[in-house]
DSSP file (Angstrom, degrees, kcal/mol; ACC not computed):
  #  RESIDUE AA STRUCTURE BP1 BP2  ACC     N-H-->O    O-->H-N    N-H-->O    O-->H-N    TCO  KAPPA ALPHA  PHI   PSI    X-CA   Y-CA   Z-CA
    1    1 A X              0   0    0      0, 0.0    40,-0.7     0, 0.0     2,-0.5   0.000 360.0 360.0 360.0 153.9  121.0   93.3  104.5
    2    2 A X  B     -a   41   0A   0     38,-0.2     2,-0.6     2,-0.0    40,-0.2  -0.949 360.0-169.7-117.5 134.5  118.1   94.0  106.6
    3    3 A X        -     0   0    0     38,-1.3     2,-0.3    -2,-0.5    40,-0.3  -0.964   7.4-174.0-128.2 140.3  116.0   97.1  106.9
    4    4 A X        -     0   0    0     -2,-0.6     2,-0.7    38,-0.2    40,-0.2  -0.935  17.1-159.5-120.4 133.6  113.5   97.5  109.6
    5    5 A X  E     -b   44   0B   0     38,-2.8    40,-1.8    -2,-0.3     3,-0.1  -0.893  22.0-168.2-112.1 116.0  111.1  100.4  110.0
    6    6 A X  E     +     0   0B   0     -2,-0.7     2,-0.7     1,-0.2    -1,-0.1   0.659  63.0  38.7 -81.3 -25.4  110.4  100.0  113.5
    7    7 A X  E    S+     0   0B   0     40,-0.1     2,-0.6    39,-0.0    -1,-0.2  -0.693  73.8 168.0-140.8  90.2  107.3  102.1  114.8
    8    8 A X  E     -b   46   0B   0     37,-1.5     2,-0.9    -2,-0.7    39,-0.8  -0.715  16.3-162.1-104.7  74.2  104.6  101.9  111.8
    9    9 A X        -     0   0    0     -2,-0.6     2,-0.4    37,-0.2    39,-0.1  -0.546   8.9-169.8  -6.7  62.6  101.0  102.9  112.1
   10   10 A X        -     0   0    0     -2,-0.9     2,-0.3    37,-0.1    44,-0.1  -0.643  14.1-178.1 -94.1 128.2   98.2  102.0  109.8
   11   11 A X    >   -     0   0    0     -2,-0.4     3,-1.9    41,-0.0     2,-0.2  -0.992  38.3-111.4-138.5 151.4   94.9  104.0  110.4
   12   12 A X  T 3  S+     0   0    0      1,-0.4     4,-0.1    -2,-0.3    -2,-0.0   0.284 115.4  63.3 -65.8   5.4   91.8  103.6  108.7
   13   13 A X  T 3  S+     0   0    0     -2,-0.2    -1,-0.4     2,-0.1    -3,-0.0   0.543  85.6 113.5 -97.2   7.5   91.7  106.9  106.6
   14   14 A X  S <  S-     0   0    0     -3,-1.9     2,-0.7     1,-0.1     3,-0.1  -0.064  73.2-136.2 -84.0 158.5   95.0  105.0  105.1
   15   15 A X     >  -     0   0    0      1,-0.0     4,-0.9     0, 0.0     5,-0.3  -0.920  27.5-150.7-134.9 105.1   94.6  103.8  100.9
   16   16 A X  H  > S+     0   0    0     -2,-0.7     4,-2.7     2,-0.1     5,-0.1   0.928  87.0  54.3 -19.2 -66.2   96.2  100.3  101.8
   17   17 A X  H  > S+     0   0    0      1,-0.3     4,-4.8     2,-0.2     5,-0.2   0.907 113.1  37.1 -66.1 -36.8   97.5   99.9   98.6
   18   18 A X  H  > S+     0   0    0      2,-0.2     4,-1.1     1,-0.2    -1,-0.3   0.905 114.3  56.3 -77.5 -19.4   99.4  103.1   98.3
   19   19 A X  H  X>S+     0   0    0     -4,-0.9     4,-1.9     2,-0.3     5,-0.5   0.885 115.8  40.2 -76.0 -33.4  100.4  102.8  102.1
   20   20 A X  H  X5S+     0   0    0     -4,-2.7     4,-0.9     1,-0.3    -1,-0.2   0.937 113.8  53.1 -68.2 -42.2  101.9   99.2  101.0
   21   21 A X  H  X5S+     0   0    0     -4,-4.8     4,-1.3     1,-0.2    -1,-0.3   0.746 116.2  39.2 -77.2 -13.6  103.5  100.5   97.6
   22   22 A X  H  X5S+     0   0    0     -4,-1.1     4,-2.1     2,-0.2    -2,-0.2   0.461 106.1  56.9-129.6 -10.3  105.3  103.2   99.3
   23   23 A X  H  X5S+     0   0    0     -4,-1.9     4,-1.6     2,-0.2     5,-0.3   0.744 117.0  46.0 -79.5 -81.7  106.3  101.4  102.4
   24   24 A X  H  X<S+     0   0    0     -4,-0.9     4,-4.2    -5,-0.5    -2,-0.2   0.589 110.8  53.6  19.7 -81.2  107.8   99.3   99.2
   25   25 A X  H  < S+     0   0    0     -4,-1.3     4,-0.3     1,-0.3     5,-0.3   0.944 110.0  43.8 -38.3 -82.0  109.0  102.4   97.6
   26   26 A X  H  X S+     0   0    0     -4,-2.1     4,-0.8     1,-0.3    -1,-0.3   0.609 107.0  56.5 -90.5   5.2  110.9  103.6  100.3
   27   27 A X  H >X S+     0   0    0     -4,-1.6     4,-3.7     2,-0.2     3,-1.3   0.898 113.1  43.3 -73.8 -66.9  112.7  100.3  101.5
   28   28 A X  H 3X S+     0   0    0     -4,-4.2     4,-1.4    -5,-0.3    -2,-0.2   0.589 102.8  58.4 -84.1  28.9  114.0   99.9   98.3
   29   29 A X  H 3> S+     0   0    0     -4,-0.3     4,-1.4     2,-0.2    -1,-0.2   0.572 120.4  39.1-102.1 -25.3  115.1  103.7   97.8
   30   30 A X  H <X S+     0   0    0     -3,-1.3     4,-1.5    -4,-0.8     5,-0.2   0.989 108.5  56.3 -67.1 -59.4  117.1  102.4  101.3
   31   31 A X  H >X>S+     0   0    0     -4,-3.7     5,-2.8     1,-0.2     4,-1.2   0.913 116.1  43.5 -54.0 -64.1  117.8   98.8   99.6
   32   32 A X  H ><5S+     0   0    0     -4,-1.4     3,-3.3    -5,-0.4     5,-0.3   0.941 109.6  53.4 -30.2 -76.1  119.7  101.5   96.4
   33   33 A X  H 3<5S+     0   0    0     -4,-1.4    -1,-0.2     1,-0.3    -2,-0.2   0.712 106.8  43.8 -43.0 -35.9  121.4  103.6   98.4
   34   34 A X  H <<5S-     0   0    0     -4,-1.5    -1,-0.3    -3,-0.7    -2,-0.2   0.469 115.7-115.0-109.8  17.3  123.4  101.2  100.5
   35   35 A X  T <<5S+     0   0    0     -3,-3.3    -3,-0.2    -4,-1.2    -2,-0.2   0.970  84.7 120.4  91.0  44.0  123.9   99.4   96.8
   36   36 A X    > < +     0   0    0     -5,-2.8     3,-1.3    -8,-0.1    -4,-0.2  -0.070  20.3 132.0-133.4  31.8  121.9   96.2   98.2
   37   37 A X  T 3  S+     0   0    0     -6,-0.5     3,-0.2    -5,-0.3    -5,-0.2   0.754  75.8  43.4 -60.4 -20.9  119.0   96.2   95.6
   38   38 A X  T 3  S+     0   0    0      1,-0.2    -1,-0.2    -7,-0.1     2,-0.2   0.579 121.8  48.0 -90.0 -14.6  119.2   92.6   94.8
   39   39 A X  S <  S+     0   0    0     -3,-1.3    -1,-0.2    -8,-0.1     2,-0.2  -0.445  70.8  93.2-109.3  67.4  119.6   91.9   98.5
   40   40 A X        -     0   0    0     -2,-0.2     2,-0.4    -3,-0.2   -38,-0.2  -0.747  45.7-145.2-154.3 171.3  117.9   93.0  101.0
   41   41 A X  B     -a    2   0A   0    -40,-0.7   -38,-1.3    -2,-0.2     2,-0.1  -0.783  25.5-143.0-145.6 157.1  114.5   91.8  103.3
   42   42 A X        -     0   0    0     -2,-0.4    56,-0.5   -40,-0.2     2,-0.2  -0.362  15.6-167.6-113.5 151.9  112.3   94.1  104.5
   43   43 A X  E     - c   0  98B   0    -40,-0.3   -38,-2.8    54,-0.2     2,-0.5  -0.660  13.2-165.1-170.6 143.3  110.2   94.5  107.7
   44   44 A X  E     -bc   5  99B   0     54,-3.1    56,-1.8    -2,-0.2     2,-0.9  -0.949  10.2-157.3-126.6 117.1  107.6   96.5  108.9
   45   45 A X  E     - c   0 100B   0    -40,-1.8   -37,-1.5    -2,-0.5     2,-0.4  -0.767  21.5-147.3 -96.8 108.6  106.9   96.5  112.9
   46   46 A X  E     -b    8   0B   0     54,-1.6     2,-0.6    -2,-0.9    56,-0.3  -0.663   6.4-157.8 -84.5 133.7  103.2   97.6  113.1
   47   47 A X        -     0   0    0    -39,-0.8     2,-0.3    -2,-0.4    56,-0.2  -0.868  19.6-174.3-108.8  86.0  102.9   99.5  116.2
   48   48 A X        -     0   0    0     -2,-0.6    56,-2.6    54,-0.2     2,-0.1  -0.684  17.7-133.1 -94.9 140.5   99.0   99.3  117.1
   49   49 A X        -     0   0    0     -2,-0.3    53,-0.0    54,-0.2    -1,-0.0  -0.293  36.8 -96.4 -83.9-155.0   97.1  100.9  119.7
   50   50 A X  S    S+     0   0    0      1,-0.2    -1,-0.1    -2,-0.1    -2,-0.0   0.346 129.8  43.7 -96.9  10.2   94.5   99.3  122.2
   51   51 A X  S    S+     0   0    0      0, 0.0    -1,-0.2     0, 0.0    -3,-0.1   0.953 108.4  62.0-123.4 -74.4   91.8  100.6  119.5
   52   52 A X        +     0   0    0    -42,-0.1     2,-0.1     2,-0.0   -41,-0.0  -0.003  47.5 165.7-101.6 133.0   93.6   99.6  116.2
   53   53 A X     >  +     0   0    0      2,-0.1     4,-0.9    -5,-0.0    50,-0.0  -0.557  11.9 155.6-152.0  99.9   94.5   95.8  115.2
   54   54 A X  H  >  +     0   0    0      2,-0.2     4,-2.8     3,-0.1     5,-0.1   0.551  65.6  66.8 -91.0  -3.8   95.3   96.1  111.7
   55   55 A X  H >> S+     0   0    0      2,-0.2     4,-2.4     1,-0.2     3,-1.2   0.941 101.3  45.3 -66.8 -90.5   97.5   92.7  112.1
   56   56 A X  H 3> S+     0   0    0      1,-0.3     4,-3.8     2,-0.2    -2,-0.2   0.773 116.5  50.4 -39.5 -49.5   94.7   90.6  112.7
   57   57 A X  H 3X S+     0   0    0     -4,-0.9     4,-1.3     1,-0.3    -1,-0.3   0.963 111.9  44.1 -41.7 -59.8   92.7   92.5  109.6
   58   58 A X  H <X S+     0   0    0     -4,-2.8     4,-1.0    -3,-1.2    -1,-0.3   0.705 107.0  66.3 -81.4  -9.0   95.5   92.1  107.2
   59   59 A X  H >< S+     0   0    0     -4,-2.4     3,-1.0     2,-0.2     4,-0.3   0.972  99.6  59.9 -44.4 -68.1   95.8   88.0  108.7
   60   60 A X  H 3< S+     0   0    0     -4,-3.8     3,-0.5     1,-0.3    -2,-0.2   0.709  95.6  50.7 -16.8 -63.4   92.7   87.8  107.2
   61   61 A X  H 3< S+     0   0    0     -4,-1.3    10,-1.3     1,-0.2     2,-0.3   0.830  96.7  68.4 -33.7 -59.5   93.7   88.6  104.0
   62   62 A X  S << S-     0   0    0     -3,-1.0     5,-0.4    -4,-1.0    18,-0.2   0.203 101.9-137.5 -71.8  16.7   96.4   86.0  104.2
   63   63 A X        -     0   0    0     -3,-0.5     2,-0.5     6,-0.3     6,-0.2   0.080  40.9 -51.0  55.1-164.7   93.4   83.4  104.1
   64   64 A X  S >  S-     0   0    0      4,-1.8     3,-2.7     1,-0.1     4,-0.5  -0.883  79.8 -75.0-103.2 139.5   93.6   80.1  106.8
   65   65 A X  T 3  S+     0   0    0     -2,-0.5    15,-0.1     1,-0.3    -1,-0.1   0.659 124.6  58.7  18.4 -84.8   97.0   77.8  106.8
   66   66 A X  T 3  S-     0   0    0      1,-0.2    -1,-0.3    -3,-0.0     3,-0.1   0.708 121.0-101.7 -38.1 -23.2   96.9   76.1  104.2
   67   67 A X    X   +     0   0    0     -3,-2.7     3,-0.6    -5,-0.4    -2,-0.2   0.273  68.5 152.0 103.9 -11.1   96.7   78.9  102.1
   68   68 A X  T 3   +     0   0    0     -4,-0.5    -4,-1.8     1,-0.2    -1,-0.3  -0.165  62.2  12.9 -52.0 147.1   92.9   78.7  101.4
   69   69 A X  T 3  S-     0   0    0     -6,-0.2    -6,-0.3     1,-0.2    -1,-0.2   0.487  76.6-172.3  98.8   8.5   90.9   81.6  100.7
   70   70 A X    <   -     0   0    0     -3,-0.6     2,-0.3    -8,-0.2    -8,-0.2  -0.053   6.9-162.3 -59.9 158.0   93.8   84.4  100.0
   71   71 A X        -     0   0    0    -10,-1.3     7,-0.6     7,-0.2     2,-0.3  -0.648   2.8-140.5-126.4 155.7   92.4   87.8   99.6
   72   72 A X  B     -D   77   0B   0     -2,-0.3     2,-0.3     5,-0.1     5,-0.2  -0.932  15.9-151.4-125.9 162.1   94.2   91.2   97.8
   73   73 A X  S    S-     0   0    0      3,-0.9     2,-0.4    -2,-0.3     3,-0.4  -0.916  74.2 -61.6-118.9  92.4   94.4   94.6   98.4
   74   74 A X  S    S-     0   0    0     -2,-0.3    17,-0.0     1,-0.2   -57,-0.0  -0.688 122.7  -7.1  61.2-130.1   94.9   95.9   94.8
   75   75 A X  S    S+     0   0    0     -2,-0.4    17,-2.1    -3,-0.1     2,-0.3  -0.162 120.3  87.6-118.7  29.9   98.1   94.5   93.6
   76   76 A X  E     - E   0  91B   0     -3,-0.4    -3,-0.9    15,-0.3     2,-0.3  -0.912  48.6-173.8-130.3 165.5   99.2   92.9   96.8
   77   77 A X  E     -DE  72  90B   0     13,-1.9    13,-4.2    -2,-0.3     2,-0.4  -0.804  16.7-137.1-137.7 169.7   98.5   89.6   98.4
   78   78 A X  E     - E   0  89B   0     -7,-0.6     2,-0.2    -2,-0.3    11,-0.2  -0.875  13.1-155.7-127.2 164.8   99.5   88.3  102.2
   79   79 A X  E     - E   0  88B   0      9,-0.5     9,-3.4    -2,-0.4   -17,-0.1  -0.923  18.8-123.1-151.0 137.9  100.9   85.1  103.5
   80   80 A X  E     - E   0  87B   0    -18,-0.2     2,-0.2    -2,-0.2     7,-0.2  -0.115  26.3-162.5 -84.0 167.3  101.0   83.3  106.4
   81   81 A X        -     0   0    0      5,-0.6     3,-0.3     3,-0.1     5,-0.2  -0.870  48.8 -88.0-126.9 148.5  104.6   82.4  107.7
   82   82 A X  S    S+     0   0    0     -2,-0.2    -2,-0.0     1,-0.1     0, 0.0   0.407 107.4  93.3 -66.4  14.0  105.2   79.7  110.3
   83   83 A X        -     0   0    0      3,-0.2     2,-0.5     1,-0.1    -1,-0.1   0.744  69.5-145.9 -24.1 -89.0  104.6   82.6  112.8
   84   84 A X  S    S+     0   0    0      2,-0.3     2,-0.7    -3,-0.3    -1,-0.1  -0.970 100.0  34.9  21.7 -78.4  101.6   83.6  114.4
   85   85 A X  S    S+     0   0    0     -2,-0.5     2,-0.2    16,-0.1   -30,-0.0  -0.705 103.7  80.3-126.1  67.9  102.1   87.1  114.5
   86   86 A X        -     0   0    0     -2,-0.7    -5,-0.6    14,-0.2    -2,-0.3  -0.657  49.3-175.1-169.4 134.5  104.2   87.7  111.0
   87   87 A X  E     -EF  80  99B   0     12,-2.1    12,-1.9    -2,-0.2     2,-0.6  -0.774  20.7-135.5-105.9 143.2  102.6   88.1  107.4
   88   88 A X  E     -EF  79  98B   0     -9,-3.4    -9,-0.5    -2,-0.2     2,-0.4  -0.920  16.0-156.6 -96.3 112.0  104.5   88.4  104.1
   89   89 A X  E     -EF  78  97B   0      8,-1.5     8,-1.3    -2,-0.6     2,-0.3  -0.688  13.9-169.9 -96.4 168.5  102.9   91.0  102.0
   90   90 A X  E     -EF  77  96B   0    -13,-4.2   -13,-1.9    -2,-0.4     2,-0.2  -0.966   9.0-145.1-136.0 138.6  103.7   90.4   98.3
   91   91 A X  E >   -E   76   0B   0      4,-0.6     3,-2.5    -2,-0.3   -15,-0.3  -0.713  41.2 -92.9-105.4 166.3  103.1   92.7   95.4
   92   92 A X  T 3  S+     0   0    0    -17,-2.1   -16,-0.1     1,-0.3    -2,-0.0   0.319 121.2  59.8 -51.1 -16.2  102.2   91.8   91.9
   93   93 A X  T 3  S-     0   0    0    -18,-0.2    -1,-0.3     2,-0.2     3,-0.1   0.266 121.4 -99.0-114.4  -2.9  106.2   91.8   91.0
   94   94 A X  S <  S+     0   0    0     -3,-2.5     2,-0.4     1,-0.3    -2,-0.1   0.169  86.6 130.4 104.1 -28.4  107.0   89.4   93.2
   95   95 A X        +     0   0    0     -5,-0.1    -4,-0.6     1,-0.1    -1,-0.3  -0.575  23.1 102.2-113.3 179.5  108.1   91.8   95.5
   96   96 A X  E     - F   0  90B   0     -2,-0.4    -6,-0.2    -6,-0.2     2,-0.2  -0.298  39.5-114.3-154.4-127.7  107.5   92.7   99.5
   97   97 A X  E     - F   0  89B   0     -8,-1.3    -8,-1.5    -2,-0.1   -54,-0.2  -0.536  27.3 -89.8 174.6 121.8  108.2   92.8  102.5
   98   98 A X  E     -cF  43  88B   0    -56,-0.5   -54,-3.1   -10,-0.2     2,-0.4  -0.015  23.2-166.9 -35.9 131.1  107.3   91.3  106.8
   99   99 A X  E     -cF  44  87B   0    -12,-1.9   -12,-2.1   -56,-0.2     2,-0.4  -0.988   5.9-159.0-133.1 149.4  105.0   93.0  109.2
  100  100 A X  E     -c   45   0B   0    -56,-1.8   -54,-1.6    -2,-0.4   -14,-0.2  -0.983  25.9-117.8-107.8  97.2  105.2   91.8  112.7
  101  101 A X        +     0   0    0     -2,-0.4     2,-0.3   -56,-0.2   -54,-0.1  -0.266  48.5 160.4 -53.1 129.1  102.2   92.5  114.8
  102  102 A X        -     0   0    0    -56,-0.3     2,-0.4   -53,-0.0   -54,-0.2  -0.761  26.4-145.5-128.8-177.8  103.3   94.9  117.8
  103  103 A X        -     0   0    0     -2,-0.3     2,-0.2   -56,-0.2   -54,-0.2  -0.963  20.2-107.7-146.2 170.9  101.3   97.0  119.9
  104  104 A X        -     0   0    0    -56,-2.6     2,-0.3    -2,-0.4   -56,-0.0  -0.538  36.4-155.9 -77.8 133.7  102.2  100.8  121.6
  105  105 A X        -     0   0    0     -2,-0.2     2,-0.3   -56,-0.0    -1,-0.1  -0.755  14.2-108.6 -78.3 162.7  102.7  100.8  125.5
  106  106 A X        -     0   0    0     -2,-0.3     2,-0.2     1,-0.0     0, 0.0  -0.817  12.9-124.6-104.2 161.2  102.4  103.3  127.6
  107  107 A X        -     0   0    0     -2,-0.3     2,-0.3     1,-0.0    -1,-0.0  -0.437  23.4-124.6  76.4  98.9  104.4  105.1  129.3
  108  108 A X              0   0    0     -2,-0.2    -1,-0.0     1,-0.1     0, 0.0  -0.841 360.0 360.0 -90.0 138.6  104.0  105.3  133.7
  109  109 A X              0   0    0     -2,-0.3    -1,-0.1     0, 0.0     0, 0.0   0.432 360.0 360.0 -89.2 360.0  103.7  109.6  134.3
């Protein structure tokens, strides 16, 4: 099964780590509930404004191709996928979950 949380936010007064365990948390409190706990993938659609690019940040993290250089936030790591604009983040237990760089439109008034 797949669960998507579609319109995700990261801003900088944000604790990474807890924002990451608890996106975590509540995927697999979903993952329970529909009795798919051993099955399930994850994604998280970051929804950025034209001032925020927390994608590109948390790329970083995920080091250059190859894999060089990988970085953590606490008791998570990132990884490239053969994507551009998707990361895995990975927790210390092996498990995680996709974010997909998006960004916010507007709206015509």
């Amino acid at each position: 099964m797949i669960f998507v949380d579609a319109h995700v936010h990261i801003y900088d007064c944000f604790d990474l780590e807890t924002f990451l365990d608890s996106a975590l948390e509540n995927f697999r409190a979903e993952a329970a509930r529909c009795q798919q706990e051993d099955a399930f993938t994850a994604l998280l659609l970051l929804t950025e404004t034209a001032k925020e690019n927390w994608f590109h940040r948390l790329a970083g993290y995920a080091g250059n191709q190859s894999g060089n250089r990988t970085e953590s936030i606490g008791n998570w790591t990132f990884h490239r996928t053969n994507e551009d604009y998707s990361l895995y983040a990975q927790s210390e237990k092996s498990q995680g979950f996709f974010l997909i760089a998006g960004c916010q439109i507007g709206l015509p008034t």
